[in-house]
N, C-alpha and C positions, 0 to 999 in steps of 0.2 A: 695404957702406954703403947700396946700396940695399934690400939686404934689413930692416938697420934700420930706413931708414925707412918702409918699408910697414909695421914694427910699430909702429913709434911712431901712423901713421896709425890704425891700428886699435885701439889704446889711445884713442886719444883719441875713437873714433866709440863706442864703448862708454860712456869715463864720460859723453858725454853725452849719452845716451840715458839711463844712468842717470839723472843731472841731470834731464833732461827730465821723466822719468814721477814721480821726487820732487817736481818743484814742480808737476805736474798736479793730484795725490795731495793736497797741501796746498792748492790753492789749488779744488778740490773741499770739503775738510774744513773752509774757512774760508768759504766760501760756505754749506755748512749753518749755520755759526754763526750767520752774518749773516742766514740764513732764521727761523732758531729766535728771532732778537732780536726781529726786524722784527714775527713773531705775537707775540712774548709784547708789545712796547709795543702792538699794535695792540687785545690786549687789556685792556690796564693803560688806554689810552685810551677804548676805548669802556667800562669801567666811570666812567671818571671824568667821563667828556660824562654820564651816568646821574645820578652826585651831583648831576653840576652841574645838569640840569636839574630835580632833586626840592628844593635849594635856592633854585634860582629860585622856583619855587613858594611856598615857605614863605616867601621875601624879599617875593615882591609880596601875598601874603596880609596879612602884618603891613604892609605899606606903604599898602596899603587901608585895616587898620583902624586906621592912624596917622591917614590922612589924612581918613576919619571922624569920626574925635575930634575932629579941627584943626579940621574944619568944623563939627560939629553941636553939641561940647559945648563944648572950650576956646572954640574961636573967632576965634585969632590964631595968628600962627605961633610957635614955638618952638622953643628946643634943644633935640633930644633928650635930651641930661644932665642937664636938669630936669624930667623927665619924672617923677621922683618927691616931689618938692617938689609941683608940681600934682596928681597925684593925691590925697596929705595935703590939699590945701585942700578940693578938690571933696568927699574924704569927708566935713571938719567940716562944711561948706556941709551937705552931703545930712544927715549927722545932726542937724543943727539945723533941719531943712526935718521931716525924720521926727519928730524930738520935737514940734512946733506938732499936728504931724500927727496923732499921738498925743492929746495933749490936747483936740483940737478933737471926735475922736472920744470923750475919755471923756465931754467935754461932752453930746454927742448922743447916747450909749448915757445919762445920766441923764436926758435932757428924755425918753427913749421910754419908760424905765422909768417917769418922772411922769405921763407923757400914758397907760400901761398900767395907772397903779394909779388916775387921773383914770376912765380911761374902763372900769374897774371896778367902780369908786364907782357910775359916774352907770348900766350896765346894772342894778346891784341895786336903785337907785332906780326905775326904768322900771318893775324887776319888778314891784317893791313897791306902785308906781302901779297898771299893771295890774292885779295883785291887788287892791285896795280894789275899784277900778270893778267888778270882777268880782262881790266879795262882797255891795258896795252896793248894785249897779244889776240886777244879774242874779239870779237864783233858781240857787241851789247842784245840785249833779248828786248824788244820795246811792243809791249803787249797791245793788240789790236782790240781785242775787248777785258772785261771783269775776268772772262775763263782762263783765260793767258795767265794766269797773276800763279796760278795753281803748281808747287813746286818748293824749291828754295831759293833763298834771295840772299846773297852778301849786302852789307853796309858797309859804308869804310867813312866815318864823323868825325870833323873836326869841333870842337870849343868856340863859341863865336861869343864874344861878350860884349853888353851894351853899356855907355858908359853915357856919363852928366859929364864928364871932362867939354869944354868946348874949345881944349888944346887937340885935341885927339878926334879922330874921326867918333862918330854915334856908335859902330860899329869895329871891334878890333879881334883879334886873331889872338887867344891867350892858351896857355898850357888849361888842358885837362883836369878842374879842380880833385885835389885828391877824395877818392871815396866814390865820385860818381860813378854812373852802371848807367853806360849808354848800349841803345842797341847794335848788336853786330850782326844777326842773323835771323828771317824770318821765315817759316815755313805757312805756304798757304797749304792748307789740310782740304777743304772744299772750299764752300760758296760762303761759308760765315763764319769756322774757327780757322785759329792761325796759333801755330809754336812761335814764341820771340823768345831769343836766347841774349842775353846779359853781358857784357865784356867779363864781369868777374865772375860767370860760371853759369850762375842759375837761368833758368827760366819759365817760362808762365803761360800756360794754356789759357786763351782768349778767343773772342769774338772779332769781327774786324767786321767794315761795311766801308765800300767804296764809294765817295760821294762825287756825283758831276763827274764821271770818267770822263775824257776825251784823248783821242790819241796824239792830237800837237796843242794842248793846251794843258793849264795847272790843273790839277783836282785835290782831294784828300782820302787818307784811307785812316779808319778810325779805330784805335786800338781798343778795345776795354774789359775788364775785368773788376766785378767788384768788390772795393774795396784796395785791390790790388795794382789796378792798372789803367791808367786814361792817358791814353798819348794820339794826338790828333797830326799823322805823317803828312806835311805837305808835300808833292809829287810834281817835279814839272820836268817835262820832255823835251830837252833843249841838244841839239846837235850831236845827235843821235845817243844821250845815252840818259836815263832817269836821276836827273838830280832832287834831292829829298833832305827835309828839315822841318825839327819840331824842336817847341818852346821847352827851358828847365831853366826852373828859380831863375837866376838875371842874365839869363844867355839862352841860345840854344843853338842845337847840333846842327851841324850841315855836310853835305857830301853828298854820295854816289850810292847807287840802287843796282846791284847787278846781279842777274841770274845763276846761279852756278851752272 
């Protein structure tokens, strides 16, 4: 009897020691578990503290430029679920602000355009002025050779038009068609370039070459630029002052050549 129970004793010191090192074992093996949760929430958390602070961001951004609008343009408060109803107004508003807009400028692009063909008018009149006073009052410049030419030179052209009329002379005296850009002014620079200046403003850096000079007879002086300019000036030196004329489309210019 007592040897039984000394086995029974020892049975039992056995299974629970077994016991013992099994729930060690597991409760080891559930403590990693518990470890392994603990990082993966801590890193599921701090990714999501990251959202969250990259939509705060983007929240107070549009909260700014709400509260912008509220102030500077709308100017009252409002639901945000009307937020597109107002905008539709604000565009018809601004498109009907743009179209005045529009208008008021095509207005003022026409008065420069009048006030650019006014103050075109009245420089070829000045020209024209100067020139007489020149012709009238001053003694003419009548260049002895090619070097003489070197200087400025007024024009003062009239419109000459040819006609198939065989009521009318070959030749008639008509108004200045609208649009044309006859010459008014020629600078000789040296022996080969020349400044010609435009009645309606512009001008054009050229080449020039006097052909057959002579001092009491016709010659030509030959405008050109290419691409831009071929005008061939006939020149003739008639009682004491340079009368000068060249071809355009079914007419061409003619007048006086005067030094300033």
């Amino acid at each position: 009897m007592k040897k039984l129970s000394i086995l029974l004793s020892l049975v039992l010191v056995v299974l629970f020691q077994s016991v013992q090192a099994q729930s060690k074992k597991e409760l080891e093996q559930s403590l990693a578990r518990v470890t392994a949760s603990q990082d993966s929430l801590q890193k599921l958390f701090t990714g999501l503290s990251a959202k969250y602070d990259s939509v705060s961001k983007v929240c107070l951004a549009y909260n700014n430029m709400a509260e912008t609008i509220r102030e500077k343009l709308i100017r009252y408060d409002y639901k945000p679920e009307n937020i597109g109803k107002i905008i539709d107004s604000l565009k018809t508003k601004n498109d009907s602000v743009l179209a005045k807009g529009v208008a008021k400028l095509k207005i003022l692009r026409d008065s420069v355009t009048t006030l650019k063909q006014l103050s075109d008018s009245l420089r070829i009149k000045v020209s024209k002025l100067a020139f007489a006073v020149n012709k009238y009052v001053n003694t003419a410049t009548m260049p002895a050779t090619v070097k003489d030419f070197s200087g400025l030179w007024d024009l003062n052209l009239k419109w000459l038009e040819t006609t198939n009329d065989s009521s009318q002379c070959s030749i008639i005296l008509k108004p200045t068609p609208a649009g044309n850009n006859t010459i008014v002014k020629i600078q000789f620079i040296d022996f080969e370039t020349a400044q010609v200046q435009f009645s309606q403003g512009d001008s054009i850096k050229c080449f020039y070459a006097v052909n057959s000079f002579a001092v009491d007879k016709p010659y030509s002086i030959n405008l050109t630029r290419e691409s831009k300019l071929n005008i061939n000036l006939n020149v003739n030196p008639f009682d004491g002052d340079l009368y000068v004329s060249y071809r355009k489309d079914k007419g061409f210019y003619y007048g006086f050549m005067r030094k300033e």
